[in-house]
N, C-alpha and C positions, 0 to 999 in steps of 0.2 A: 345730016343725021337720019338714023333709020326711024327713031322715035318722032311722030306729032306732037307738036306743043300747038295747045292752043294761046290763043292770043294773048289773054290775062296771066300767061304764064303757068296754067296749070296743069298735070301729064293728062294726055288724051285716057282711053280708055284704054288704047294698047297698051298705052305704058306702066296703067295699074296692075294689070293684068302678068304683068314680068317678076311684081313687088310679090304675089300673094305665098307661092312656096310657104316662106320662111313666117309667115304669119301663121299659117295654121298648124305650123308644128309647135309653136306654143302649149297652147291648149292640152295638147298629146303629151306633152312631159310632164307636164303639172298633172295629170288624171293618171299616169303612171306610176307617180310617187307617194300620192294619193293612196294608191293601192297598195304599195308597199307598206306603208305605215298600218294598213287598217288590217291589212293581213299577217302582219307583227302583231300587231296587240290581241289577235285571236288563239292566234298561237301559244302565247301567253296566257291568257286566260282559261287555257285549257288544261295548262298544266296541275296537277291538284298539290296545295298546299300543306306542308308539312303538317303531321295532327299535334298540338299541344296537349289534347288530356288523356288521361290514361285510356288503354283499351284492355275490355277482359277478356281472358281465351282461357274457359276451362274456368282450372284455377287457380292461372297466370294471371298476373296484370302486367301488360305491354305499357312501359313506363317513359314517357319522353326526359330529355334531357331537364325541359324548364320546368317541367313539372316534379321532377327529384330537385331542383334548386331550390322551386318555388317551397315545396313542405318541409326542407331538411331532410331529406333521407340520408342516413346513412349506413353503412353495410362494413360487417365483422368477421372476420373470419373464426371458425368454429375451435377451439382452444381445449386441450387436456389439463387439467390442474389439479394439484391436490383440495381437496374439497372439505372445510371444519362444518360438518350438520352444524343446522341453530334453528331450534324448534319456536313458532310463533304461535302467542294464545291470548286471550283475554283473561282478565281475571279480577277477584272482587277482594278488598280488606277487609281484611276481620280482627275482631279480638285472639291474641295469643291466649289460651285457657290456663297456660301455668301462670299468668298474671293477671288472669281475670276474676271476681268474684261475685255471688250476687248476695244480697245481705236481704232475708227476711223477716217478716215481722215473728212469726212463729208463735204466738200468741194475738188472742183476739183483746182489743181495748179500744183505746180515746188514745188518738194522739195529741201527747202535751205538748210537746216543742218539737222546731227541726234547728239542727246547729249548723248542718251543710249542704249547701246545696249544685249544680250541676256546674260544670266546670271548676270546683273547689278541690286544689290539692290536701290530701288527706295523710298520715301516715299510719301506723299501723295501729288499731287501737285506740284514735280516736275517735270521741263520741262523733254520731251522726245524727239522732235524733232520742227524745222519749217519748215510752205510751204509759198512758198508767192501764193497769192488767187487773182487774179483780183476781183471778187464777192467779197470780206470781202474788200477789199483796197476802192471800190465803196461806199459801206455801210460806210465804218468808214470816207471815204469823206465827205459822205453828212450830217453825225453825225457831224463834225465838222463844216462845211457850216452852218446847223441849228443851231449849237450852238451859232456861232455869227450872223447868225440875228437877234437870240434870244435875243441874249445882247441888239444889237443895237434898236433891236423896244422898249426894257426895257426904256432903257435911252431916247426916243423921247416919252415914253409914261408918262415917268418923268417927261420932259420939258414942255410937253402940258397939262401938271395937274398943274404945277408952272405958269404957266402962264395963265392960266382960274382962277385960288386963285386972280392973280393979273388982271384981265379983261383984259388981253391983247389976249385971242383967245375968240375961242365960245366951246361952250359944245359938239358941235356934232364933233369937230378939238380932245377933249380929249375921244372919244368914240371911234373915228375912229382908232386913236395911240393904243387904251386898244386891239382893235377888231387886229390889224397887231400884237400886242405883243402874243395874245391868239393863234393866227395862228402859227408862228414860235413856241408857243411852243409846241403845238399838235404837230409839225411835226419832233422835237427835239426825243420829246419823243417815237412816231415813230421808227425815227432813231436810237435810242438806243436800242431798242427793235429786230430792226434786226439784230443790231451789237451783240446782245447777243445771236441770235438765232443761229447766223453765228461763236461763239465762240470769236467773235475779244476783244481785250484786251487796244486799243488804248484809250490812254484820250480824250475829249471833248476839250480842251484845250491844246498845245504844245504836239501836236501825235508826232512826230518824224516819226518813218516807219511809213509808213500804209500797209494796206492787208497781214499781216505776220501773217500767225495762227498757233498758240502756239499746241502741242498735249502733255499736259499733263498726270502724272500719277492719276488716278480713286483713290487710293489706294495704302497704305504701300504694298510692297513686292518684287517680282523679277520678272524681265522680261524675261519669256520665247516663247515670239516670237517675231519678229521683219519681215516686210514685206515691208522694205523702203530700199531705196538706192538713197543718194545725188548724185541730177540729175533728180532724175525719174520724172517721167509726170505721177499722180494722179487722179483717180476718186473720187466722191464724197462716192462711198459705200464700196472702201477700207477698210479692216480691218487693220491696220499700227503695230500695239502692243498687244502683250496680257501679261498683269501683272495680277500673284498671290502670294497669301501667301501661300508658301510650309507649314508654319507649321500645314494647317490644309487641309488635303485632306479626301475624299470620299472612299470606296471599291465597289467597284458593283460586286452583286452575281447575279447568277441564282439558285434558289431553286426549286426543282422539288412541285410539287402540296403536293404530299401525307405527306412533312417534313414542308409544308410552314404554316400550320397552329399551329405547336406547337412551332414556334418560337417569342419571344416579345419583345416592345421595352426596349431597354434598358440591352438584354442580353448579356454575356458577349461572347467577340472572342478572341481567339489564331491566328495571321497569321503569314505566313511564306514563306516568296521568293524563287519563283520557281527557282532562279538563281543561288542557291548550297548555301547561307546563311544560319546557323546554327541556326543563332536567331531568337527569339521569340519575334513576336511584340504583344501588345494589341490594341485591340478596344471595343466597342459596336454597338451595334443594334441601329440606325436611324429610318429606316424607311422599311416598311414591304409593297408590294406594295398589291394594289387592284385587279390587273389584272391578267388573266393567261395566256401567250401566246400559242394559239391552235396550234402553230407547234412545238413547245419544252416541252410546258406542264409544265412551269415553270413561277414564278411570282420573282420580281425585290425585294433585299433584301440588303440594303446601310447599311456600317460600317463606321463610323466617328472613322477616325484614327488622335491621335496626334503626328504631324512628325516633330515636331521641333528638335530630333537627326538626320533627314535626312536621313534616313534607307529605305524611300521608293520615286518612281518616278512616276511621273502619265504615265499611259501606261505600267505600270510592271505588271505578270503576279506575284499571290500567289493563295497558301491555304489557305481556311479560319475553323476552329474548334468551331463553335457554340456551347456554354454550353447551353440547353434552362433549359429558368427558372421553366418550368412545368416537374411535378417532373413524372417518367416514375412509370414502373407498381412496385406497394411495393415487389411483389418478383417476378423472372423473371428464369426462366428457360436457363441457359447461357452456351455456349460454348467459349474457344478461338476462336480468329480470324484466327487461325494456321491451326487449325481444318477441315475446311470449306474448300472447293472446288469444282469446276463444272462438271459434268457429265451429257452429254447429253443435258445441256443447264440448269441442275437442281441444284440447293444449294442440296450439298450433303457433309457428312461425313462416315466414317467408323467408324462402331459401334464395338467394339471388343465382340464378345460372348464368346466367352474360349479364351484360354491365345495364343492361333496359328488361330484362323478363326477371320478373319476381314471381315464386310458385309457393301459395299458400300451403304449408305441410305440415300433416299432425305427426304428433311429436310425444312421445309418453315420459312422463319427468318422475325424477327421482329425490334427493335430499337436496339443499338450499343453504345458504349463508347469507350473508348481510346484501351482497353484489350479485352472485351469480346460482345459477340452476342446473342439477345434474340433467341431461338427456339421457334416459335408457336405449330409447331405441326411436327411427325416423331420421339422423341424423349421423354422418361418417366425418371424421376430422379431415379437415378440407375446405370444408363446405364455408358459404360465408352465408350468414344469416340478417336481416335488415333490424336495426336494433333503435333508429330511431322515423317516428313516420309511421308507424306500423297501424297505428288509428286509422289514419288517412288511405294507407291499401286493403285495410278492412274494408271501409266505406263503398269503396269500390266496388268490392266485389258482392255487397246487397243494393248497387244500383239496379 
């Protein structure tokens, strides 16, 4: 054999020397693969990772997929439709004035009794309270004083006419009786006339009280004010009582100038109490006013509501939903009201042009309904506009 062996059987030195090639290429392939792996994952990590949140350009927002997932966005296309105006306003209850009254005291006294008081149904005519009146107790004095000398010069002007029939007086004795009876009654009648002035109620004949004045009710309904207390000491311009008929009150609006003219009488309302009630009342249009107030720039716009379920108080705050009866424009270029929001101080929407760029665009608006919004101009039918999310692309674009 070419190879040495030594004795104990193990390869010489030559013979190591034959083995080593295939050893050291080991090493070599394992630092080769090595390298592959680690310049793969450089590679990789160089690549840049898709953006997830929005980016602004202008005033676009560059919108990722997950992030129109993630907020709900969604987008509408821009729609022609016939358009019913519906004018929106606040407004406050009041008393109807053909049912309302206020009852004064109209004489100065003592109030002797009240018979009714606040919330008490009334009808027409019944008593509300009494005052005794020195001035009414005077008057119905002399009303009754008059009345019997009235009688009395009657009857002497009787006997002096029976007795000139019979030549027992003279003619100028039955002229003078006629002329004392004609006096007393001018002055009866007088007196009647103040006691009516003065409200007094006392007979001509067996007055019993006098100077007690009656404060009747004006009118059927309920007494919601009351300004008396037995005891008090009374002026004559005292307001004492106010009685109305809840079932028929008033709305008072203010309408801005530019809605007040497309509204008429007789149109119909939806209102709605600002006080978290759910329901829907109806009314109409009244009265449309003439005037424009130069510092609100709004003119006075009354709904005649029937409140006989009692759903509303005078002095309660509502909405009111004007249907107007003039018919808006036959086809109207319309967005939701979702849509819309302010930028800058501007009616603005985001207009989506491809399926990820949204371009915030002001937008000049015209009349409204329950759902949607006329677009005058900024906007061509086409177009799709983002109608839900639109918070969210705001935000954006004051990062």
């Amino acid at each position: 054999m070419n190879a040495r062996i030594e004795e104990n059987g193990a390869p010489t030195a030559l013979g190591r020397r034959r083995h080593w090639p295939w050893l050291i290429g080991i090493p070599v392939a394992i630092a080769c693969v090595v390298g592959l792996v680690v310049s793969r994952g450089r590679t990789e990590a160089a690549a840049p990772a898709p953006s997830e949140v929005p980016v602004v350009d202008g005033r676009a927002v560059l919108v990722p997929r997950a992030f129109k997932e993630r907020m709900g966005l969604a987008v509408r296309p821009v729609v022609e439709v016939a358009l019913s105006p519906l004018v929106k306003v606040s407004g406050t209850v009041d008393f109807d004035p053909r049912h309302d009254a206020a009852v004064g005291t109209r004489l100065k006294g003592l109030v002797r009794s009240i018979a009714r008081f606040e919330g008490d149904e009334v009808k027409k005519g019944e008593l509300l309270a009494e005052i005794d009146s020195p001035e009414l107790g005077g008057a119905e004095a002399s009303l009754v004083m008059y009345a019997a000398q009235k009688k009395a010069a009657e009857q002497n002007y009787d006997r002096e006419k029976d007795l000139a029939e019979r030549g027992l007086t003279t003619t100028r004795e039955v002229e003078a009786a006629l002329a004392t009876l004609e006096e007393f009654r001018s002055k009866l009648i007088a007196a009647q006339h103040q006691v009516s002035a003065l409200a007094g109620t006392a007979p001509e004949s067996q007055p019993g009280p006098i100077g007690i004045h009656e404060l009747r009710a004006p009118l059927a309904g309920t007494v919601v004010e009351r300004h008396l207390s037995a005891g008090q000491s009374v002026e004559a311009e005292l307001t004492a009582f106010r009685v109305a008929d809840l079932d028929h009150l008033w709305v008072e609006l203010a309408v801005f100038e530019r809605a007040l003219d497309r509204i008429a009488l007789g149109d119909a309302v939806e209102l709605a109490s600002l006080g978290g009630s759910t329901e829907t009342l109806y009314g109409q249009v009244s009265h449309v006013g003439e005037q424009i107030d130069p510092a609100t720039r709004t003119g006075e716009v009354r709904i005649e509501v029937d409140n006989r379920a009692r759903r509303l108080r005078p002095g309660q705050a509502v909405t009111a939903k004007i249907h107007v009866s003039e018919k808006g424009p036959a086809k109207a270029l319309v967005v939701p009201g979702s849509a819309i929001t302010f930028v800058d101080g501007k009616s603005t929407v985001f207009v989506a042009e491809s399926e990820n760029r949204l371009v915030a665009t002001a937008v000049e608006l015209g009349e409204s309904d329950e759902q949607n919004t006329q677009v005058v101009s900024g906007l061509s039918p086409g177009q799709s506009v983002v109608t839900e999310g639109v918070f969210a692309l705001k935000s954006e674009l004051y990062r």
